[in-house]
C-alpha positions, 0 to 999 in steps of 0.5 A: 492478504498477499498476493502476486499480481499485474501492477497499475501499468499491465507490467508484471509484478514478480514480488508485490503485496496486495492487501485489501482494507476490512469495512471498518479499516481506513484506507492510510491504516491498510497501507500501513498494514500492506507496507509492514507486510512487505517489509516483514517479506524483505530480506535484509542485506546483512541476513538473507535469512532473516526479514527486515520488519523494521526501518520504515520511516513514518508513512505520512512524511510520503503522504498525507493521512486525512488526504489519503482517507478523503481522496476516496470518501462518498462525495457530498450527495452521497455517491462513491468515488472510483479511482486509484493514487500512487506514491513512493515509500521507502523504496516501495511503489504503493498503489491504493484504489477507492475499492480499498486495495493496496498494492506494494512492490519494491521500487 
């Protein structure tokens, strides 16, 4: 799903992806999905005509995948964890939240 929406920090955010993770969907994987999403959305410099999909370089050369999936995971006695991580990818900041959601804008 991409939607419009406020950033992390109440500015606004003209042009940013929003993409929520599916039950069985590990939380890197929808990250992956939210940062295809955004760059299928950006026009490449040579063509504005024509979206960049390509050139993403790996996500886990920004972040650790086992971390990623873990920072949010049900704690030993079984409660869930709340909270929200950021990082930079390949020009984007992406946000992703214990709820799931993943948030991507250009840098």
């Amino acid at each position: 799903m991409s939607t419009s929406r406020d950033q992390p920090r109440g500015e606004p955010c003209q042009e940013c992806i929003t993409y929520t993770a599916s039950d069985d969907e590990s939380l890197f994987d929808a990250v992956i999905t939210a940062l295809q999403k955004a760059a299928a959305e950006t026009p490449s410099s040579d063509d504005v005509e024509t979206p960049s999909v390509g050139g993403l370089s790996p996500l886990f050369e920004s972040i650790d995948p086992d971390a990623l999936d873990r920072l949010f995971s049900s704690t030993g006695s079984g409660a869930t964890r709340s909270g929200s991580v950021s990082f930079t990818h390949d020009g984007y900041e992406v946000t992703a939240t214990a709820a799931g959601e993943v948030v991507v804008s250009s840098e």
